[in-house]
C-alpha positions as YAML, in Angstrom:
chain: A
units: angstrom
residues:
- id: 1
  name: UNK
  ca: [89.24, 80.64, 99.93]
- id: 2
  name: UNK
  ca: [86.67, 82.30, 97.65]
- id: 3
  name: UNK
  ca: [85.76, 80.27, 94.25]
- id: 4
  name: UNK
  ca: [87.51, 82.35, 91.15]
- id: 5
  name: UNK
  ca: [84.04, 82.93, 89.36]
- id: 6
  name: UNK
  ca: [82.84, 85.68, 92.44]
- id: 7
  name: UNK
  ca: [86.07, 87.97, 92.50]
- id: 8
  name: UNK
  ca: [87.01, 87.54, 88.15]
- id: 9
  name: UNK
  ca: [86.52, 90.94, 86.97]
- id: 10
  name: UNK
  ca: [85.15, 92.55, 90.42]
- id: 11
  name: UNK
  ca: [86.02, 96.00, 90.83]
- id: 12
  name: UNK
  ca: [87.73, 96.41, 94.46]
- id: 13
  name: UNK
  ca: [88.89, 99.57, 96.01]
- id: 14
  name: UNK
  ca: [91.20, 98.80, 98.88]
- id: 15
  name: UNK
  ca: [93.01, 101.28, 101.06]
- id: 16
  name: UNK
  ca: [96.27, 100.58, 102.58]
- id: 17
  name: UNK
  ca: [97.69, 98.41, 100.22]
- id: 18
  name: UNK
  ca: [101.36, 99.74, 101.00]
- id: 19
  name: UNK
  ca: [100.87, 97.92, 104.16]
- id: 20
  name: UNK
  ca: [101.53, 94.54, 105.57]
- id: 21
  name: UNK
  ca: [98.21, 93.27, 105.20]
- id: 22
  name: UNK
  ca: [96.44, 95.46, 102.75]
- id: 23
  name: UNK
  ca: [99.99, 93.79, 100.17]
- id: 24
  name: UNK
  ca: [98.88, 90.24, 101.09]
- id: 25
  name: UNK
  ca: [95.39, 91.38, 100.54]
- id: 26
  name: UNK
  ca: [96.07, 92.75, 97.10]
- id: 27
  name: UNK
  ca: [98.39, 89.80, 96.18]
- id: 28
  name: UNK
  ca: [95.39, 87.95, 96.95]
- id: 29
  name: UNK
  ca: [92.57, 89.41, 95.22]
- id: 30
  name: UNK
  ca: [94.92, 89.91, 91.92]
- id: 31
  name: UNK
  ca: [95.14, 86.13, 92.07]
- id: 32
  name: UNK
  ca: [91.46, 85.80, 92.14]
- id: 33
  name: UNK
  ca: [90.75, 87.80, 89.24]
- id: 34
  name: UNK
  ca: [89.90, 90.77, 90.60]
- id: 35
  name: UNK
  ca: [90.61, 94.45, 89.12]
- id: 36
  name: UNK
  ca: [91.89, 96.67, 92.46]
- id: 37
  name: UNK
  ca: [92.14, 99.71, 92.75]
- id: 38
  name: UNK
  ca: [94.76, 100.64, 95.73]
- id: 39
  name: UNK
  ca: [94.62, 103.77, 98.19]
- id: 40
  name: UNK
  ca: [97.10, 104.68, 100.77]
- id: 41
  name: UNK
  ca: [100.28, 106.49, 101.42]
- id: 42
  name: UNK
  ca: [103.65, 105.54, 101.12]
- id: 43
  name: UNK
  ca: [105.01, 102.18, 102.71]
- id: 44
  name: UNK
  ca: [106.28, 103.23, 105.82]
- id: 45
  name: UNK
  ca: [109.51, 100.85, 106.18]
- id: 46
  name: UNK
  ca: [112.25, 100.17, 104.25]
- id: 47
  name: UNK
  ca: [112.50, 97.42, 102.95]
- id: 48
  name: UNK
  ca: [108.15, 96.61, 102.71]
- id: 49
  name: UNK
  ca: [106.57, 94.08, 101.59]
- id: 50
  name: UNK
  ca: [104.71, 96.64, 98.66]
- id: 51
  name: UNK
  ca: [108.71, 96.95, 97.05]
- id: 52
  name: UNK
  ca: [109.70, 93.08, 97.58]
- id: 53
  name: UNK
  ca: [106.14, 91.65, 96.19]
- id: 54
  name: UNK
  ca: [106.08, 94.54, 93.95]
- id: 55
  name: UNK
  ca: [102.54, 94.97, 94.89]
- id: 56
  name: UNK
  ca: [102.59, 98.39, 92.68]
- id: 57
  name: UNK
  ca: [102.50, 95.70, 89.56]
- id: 58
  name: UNK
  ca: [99.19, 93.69, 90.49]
- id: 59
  name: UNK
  ca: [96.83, 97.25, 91.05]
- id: 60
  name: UNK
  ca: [96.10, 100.58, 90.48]
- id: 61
  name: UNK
  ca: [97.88, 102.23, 93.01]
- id: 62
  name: UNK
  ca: [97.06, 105.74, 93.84]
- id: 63
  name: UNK
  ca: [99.36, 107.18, 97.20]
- id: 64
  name: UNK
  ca: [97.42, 109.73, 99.00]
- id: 65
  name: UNK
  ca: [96.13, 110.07, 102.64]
- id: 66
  name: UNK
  ca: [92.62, 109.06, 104.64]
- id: 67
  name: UNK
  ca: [92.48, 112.53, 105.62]
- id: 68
  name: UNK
  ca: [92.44, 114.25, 102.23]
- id: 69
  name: UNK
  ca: [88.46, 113.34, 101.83]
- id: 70
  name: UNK
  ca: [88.64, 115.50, 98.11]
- id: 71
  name: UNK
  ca: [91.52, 112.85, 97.29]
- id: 72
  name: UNK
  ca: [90.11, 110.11, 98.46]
- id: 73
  name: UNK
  ca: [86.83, 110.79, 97.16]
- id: 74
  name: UNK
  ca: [88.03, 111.02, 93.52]
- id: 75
  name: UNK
  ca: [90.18, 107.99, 93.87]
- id: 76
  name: UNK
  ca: [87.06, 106.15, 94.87]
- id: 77
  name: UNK
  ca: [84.92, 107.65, 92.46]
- id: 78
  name: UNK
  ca: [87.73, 106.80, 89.44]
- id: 79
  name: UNK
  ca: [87.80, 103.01, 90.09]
- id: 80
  name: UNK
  ca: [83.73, 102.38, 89.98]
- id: 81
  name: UNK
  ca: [84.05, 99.63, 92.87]
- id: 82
  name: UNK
  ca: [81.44, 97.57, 93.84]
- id: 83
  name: UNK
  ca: [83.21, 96.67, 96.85]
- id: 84
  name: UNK
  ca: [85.31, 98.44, 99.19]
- id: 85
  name: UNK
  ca: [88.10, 97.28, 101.74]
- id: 86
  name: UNK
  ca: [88.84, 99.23, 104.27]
- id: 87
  name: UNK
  ca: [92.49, 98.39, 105.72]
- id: 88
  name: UNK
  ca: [94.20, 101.80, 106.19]
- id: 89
  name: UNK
  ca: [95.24, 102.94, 109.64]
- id: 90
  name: UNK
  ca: [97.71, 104.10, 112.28]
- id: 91
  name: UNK
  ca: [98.28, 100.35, 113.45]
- id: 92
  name: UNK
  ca: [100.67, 101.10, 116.18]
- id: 93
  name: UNK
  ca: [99.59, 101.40, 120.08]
- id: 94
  name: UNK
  ca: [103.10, 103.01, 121.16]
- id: 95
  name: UNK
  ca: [102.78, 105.61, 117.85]
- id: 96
  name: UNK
  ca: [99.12, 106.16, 119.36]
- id: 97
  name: UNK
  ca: [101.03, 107.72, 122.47]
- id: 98
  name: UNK
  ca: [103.53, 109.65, 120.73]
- id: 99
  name: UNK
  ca: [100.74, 111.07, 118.13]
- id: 100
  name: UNK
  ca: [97.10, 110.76, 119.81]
- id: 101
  name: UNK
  ca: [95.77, 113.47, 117.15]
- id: 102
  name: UNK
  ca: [97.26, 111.96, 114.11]
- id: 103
  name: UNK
  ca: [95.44, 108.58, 115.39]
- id: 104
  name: UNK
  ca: [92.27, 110.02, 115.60]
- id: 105
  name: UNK
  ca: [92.51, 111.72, 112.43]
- id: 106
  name: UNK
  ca: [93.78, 108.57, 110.79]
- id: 107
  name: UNK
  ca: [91.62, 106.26, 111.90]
- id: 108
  name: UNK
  ca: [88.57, 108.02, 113.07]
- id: 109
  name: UNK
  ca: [88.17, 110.73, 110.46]
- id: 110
  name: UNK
  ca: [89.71, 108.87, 107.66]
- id: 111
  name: UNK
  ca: [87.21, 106.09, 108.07]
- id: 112
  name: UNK
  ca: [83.92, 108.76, 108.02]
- id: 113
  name: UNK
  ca: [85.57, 110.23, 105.08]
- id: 114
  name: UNK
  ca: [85.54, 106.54, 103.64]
- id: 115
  name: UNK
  ca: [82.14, 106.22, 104.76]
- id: 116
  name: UNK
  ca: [81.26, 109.38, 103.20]
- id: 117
  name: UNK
  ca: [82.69, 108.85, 99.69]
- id: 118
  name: UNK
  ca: [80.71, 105.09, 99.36]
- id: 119
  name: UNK
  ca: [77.49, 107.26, 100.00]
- id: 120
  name: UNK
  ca: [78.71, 109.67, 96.74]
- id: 121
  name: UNK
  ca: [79.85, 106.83, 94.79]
- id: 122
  name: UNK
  ca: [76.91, 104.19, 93.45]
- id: 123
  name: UNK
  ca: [78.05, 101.68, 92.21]
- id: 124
  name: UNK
  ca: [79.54, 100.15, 95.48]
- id: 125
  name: UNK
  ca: [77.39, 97.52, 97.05]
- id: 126
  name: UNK
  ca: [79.60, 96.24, 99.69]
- id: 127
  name: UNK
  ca: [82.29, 97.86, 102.34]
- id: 128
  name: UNK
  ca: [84.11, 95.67, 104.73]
- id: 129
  name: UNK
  ca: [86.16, 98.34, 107.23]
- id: 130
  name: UNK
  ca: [88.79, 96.41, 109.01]
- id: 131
  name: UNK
  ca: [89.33, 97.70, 112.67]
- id: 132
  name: UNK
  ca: [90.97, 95.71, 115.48]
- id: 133
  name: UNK
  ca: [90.71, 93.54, 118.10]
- id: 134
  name: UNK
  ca: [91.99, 96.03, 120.42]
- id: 135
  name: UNK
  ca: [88.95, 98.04, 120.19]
- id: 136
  name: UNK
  ca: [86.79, 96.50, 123.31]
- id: 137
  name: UNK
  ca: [86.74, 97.22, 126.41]
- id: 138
  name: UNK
  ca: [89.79, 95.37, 127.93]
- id: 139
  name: UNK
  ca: [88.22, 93.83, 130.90]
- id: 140
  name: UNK
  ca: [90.83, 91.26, 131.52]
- id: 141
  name: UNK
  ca: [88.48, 88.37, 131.30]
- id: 142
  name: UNK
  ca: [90.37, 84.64, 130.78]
- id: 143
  name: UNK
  ca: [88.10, 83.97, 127.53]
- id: 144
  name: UNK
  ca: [88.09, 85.57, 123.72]
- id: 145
  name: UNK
  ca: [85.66, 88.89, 123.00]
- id: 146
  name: UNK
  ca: [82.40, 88.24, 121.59]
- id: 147
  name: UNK
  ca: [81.43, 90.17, 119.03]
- id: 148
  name: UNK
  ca: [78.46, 92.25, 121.20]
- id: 149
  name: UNK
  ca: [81.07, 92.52, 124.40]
- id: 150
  name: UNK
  ca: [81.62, 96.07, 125.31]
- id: 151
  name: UNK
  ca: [84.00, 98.32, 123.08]
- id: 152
  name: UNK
  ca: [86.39, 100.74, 124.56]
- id: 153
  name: UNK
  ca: [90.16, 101.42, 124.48]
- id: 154
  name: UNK
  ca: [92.25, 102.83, 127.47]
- id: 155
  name: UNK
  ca: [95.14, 103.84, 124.96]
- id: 156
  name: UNK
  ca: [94.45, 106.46, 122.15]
- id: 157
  name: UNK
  ca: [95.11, 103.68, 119.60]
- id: 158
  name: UNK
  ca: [91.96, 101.03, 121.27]
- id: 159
  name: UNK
  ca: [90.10, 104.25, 121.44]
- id: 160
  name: UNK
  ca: [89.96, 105.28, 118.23]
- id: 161
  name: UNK
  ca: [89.17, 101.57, 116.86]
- id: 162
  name: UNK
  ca: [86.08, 101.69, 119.12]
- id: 163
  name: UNK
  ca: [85.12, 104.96, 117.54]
- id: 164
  name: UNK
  ca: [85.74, 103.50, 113.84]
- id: 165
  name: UNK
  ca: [83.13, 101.08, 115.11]
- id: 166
  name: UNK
  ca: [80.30, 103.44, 116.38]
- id: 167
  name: UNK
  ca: [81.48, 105.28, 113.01]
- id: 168
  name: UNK
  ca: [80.46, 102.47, 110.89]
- id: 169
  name: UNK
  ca: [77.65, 101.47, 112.72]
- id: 170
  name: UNK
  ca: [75.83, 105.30, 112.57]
- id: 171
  name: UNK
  ca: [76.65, 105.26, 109.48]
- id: 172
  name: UNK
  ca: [75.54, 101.98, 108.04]
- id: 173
  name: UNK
  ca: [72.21, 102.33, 110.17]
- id: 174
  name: UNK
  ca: [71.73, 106.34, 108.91]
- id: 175
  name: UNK
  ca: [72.65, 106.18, 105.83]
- id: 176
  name: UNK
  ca: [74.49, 103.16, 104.03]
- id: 177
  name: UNK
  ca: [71.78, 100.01, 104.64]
- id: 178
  name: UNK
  ca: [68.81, 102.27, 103.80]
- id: 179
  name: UNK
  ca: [70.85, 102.44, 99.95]
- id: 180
  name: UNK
  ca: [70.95, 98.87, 99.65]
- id: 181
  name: UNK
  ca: [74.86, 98.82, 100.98]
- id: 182
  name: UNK
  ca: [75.67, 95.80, 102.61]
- id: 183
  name: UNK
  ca: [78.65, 97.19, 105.62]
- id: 184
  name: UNK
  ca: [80.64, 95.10, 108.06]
- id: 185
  name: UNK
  ca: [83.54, 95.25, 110.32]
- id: 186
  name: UNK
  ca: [86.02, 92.98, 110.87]
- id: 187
  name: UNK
  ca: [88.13, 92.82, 113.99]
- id: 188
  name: UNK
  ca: [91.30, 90.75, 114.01]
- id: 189
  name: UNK
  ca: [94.25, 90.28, 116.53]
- id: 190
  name: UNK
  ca: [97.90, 89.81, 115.93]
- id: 191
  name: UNK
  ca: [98.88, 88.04, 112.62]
- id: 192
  name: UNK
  ca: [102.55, 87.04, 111.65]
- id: 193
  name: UNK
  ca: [103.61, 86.15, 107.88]
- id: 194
  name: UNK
  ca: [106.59, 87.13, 105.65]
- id: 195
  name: UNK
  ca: [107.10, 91.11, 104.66]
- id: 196
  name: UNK
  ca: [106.44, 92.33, 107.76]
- id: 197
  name: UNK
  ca: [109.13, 95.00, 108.58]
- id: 198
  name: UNK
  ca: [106.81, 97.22, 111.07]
- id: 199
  name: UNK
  ca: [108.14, 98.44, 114.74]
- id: 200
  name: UNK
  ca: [106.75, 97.30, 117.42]
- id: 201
  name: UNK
  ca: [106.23, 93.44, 116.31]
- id: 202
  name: UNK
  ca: [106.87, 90.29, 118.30]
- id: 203
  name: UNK
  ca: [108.09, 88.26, 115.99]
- id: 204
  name: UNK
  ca: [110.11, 91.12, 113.54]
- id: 205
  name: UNK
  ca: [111.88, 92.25, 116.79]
- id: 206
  name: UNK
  ca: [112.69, 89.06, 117.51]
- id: 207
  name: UNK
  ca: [114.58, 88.52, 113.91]
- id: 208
  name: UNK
  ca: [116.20, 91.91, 113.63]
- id: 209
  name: UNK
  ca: [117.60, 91.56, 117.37]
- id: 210
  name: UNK
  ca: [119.06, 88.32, 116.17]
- id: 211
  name: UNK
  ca: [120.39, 89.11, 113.03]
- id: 212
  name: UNK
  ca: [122.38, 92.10, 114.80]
- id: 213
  name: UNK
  ca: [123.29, 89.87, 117.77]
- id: 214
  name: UNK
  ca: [121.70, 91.85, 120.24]
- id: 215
  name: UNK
  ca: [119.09, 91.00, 123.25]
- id: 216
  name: UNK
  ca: [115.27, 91.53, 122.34]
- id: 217
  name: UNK
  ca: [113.08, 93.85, 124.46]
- id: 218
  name: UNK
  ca: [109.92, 92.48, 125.48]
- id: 219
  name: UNK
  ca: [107.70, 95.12, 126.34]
- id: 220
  name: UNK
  ca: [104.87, 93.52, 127.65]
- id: 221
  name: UNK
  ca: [105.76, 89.75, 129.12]
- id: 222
  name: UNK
  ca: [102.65, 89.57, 130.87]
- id: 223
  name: UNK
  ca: [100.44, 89.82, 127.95]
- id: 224
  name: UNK
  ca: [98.59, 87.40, 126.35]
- id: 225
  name: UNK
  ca: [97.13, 87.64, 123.05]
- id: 226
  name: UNK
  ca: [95.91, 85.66, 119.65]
- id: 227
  name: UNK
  ca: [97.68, 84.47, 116.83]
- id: 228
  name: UNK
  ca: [97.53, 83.60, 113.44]
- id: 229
  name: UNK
  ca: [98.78, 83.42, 110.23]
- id: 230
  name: UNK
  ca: [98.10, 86.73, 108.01]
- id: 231
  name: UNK
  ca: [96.72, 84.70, 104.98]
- id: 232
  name: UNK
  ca: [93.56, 83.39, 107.89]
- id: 233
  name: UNK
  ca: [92.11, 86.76, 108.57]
- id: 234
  name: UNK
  ca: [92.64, 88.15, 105.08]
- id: 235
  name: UNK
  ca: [91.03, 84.36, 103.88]
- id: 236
  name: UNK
  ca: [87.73, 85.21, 106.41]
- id: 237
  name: UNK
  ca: [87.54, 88.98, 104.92]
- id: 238
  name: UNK
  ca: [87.42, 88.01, 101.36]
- id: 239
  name: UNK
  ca: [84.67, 85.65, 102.34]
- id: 240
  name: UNK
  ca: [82.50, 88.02, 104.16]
- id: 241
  name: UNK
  ca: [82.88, 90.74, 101.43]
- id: 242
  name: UNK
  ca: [81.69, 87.57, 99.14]
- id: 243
  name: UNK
  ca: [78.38, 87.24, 101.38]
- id: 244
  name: UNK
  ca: [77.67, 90.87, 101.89]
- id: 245
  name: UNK
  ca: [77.67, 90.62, 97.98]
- id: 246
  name: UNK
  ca: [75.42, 87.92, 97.55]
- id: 247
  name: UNK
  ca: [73.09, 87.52, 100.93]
- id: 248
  name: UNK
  ca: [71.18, 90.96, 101.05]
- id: 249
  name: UNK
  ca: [72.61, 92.59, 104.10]
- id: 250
  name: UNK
  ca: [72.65, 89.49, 106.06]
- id: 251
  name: UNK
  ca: [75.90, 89.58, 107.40]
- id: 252
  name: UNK
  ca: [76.27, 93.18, 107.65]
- id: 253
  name: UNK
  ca: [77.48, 93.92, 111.19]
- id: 254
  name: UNK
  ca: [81.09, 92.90, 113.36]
- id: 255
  name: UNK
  ca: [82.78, 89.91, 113.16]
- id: 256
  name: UNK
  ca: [85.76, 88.47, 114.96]
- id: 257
  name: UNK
  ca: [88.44, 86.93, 113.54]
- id: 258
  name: UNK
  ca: [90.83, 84.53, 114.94]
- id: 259
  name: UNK
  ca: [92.22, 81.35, 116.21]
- id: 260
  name: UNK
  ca: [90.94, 78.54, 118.01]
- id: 261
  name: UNK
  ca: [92.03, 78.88, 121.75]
- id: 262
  name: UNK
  ca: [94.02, 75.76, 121.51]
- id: 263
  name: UNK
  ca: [96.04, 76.49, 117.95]
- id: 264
  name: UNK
  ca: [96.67, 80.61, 119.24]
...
C-alpha cells in the first residue's frame, strides 16, 4: 500500500464510488489522507456497500451520470483534482445484452466525456481509467493476456471496454500527454470481498441461493477465469496513480492486474 505522506491532502476525483469497488476505493483513499471528491449515480442494489460503509461520510459525493458531460464537467471542475479515477461503468455482460446502447453510452461516451473534462480542468496531472479484463480479444488461449495482446469483445459489454481503451489511448496520445498528463488504464478480472450485492456474481449468487435454500444457477461451468481479493487490484491502482504522479509519464499506458496463476 501507498506511504501516507503521497495521498495526505491529495485532491482525488473518483467516479463510481456508489459501487462495489469505487466504495472500497474511497474507504481507502479517505484512510490515506486523501480529500475525494465522488461522481456517480445512485447505488444500484439494495442493500450496497455505499449505505452499510456509509461511504457518503468519507467524500464529497455528487450523484449524477457519465453521460451528462455539462454535469460531469462541473463536478470535475468544483473539486480541483490532481488526480482522477476512473471506475464508473455498466459492469454487467448479461445487462450488456439486454441494453447494448446504454453500454456504449456508459462506458464508451461517458469515458470521452471524462477524457474531455481533464483536458478543461488544469490542475489534474494524473487519470487512471479502470476498464476490464474482458476487453481483449478472447482467443481462448490456456495462458493470462498480456498487456499488448489483441483487444476485442464478442459481447456488447467486452466491446465497449476495448473501445474505452482505443478512447484513452487517442486521447492520451492527441491530446492529454502533450499537456504534461500522465494517463493509464488498468484492466482487472473478477474480484470478491464483502458489500458486494450485484447480479450476476459467483460468489453473491452463491450466498443468496443459500440463505433462501434454493439451488444456484451456474451460467457458465465451463469458464475459467481470475481471482482475487478486491483490496489487490484497488492496492495496484493506488500505486500506479502514485507513479504517474511522480515518474513523468513513465508508466502511462495499460496494465494488468491480477493473480498469480497458481493463487487464482
Amino acid at each position: 500500500m501507498n506511504k501516507n505522506s503521497f495521498w495526505r491532502d491529495r485532491r482525488v476525483f473518483l467516479t463510481g464510488h456508489t459501487g462495489f469497488k469505487g466504495g472500497w476505493l474511497a474507504l481507502l483513499l479517505h484512510r490515506l489522507g486523501a480529500q475525494v471528491t465522488g461522481y456517480a449515480l445512485t447505488p444500484e442494489t439494495n442493500p450496497s456497500l455505499f449505505s452499510s460503509a456509509r461511504v457518503d461520510q468519507v467524500l464529497d459525493s455528487r450523484l449524477g451520470d457519465l453521460r451528462d458531460d455539462i454535469g460531469l464537467t462541473r463536478a470535475m471542475q468544483d473539486c480541483h483534482p490532481e488526480v482522477v479515477i476512473h471506475m464508473a461503468a455498466q459492469a454487467l455482460v448479461r445487462r450488456g445484452y439486454a441494453a447494448p446502447r446504454e453500454t456504449y453510452a456508459t462506458n464508451v461516451m461517458g469515458t470521452v466525456n471524462l477524457l474531455e473534462a481533464v483536458r478543461l480542468c488544469p490542475t489534474v496531472r494524473a487519470v487512471l481509467v479502470v476498464t476490464s479484463d474482458k476487453c481483449y480479444d478472447n482467443q481462448e488461449r490456456a495462458r493470462g493476456y498480456h498487456e499488448n495482446d489483441t483487444l476485442g469483445g464478442h459481447d456488447p459489454y467486452s466491446s465497449s471496454k476495448a473501445c474505452a481503451e482505443l478512447a484513452v489511448q487517442s486521447w492520451r496520445k492527441s491530446f492529454l500527454a502533450p499537456a504534461g498528463i500522465a494517463v493509464a488504464t488498468a484492466r482487472a478480472g473478477n474480484v470478491i470481498g464483502g458489500g458486494d450485492w450485484a447480479e450476476d456474481r459467483l460468489l453473491p449468487d452463491l450466498v443468496r441461493a443459500m440463505v433462501a435454500g434454493k439451488p444456484v444457477t451456474i451460467r457458465h461451468p465451463d469458464a475459467i477465469r481470475p481471482w482475487q481479493h478486491v483490496l489487490e487490484p484497488l492496492a495496484g491502482y493506488l500505486t500506479l496513480a502514485h507513479r504517474l504522479c511522480t515518474e513523468e509519464g513513465r508508466y502511462a499506458t495499460a496494465w494488468n492486474f491480477g493473480p498469480d496463476d497458481d493463487s487464482a
